[in-house]
N, C-alpha and C positions, 0 to 999 in steps of 0.2 A: 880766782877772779869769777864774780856772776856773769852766766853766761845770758843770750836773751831767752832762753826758755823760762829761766827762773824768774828774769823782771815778768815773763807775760804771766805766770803762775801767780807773782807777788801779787800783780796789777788784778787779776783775776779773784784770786781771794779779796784783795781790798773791795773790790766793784759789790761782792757777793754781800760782805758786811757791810756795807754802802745799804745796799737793797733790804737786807732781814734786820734791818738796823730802824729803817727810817718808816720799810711797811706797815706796823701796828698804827704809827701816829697817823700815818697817810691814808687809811682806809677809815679810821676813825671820821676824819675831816671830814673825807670823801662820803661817807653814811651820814654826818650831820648836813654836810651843804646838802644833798638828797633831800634829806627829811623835810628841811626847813624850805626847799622849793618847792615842795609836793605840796608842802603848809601854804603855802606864797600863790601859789597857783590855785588850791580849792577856796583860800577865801578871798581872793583879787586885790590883796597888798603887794604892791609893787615898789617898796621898798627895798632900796639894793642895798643898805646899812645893815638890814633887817637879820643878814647872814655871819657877820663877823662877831655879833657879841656870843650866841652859840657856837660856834666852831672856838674863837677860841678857849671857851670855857672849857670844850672837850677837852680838847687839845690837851689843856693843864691837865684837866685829869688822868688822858691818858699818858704823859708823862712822868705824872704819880705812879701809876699801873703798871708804866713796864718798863719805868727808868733803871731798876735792877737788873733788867734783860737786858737791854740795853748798853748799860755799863757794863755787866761780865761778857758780851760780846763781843765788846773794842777792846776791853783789856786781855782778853784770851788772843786778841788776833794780835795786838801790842805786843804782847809776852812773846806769843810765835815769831814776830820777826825778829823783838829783839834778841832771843835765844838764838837764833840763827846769824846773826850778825858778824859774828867769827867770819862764818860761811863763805859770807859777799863781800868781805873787803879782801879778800885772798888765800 
């Protein structure tokens, strides 16, 4: 039987691939909305639409970029539980 050390390990590896998963597209965003209000702010457009068509353009891109990362990350942590599976039903 899994005991609770292992759920808070499971739970803890999931959180960690949660975070190294979602970081690249999220700091991406995060550098574009920047850019585009630093843009917003020097030349006095106060348009608040003005942010969504680049961010998400990035966005795409960068899930072009590191969608391969991405996918062998979930799939190595997949594989890891499911290989253990045996383990936690008894």
């Amino acid at each position: 039987m899994i005991t609770e050390g292992e759920v808070l390990e499971i739970a803890q590896q999931a959180i960690y691939t949660i975070l190294v998963c979602s970081l690249p597209i999220l700091l991406v965003s995060l550098i574009v909305g920047l850019l585009v209000s630093i843009f917003q702010t020097v030349t006095s457009i106060q348009e608040q639409t003005l942010t969504f068509v680049p961010k998400i353009i990035a966005v795409f891109i960068a899930i072009m970029l590191f969608g391969s990362f991405i996918i062998n990350n979930l799939s190595d942590f997949i594989y890891s539980l499911w290989s253990d599976f045996s383990l936690y039903i008894g």
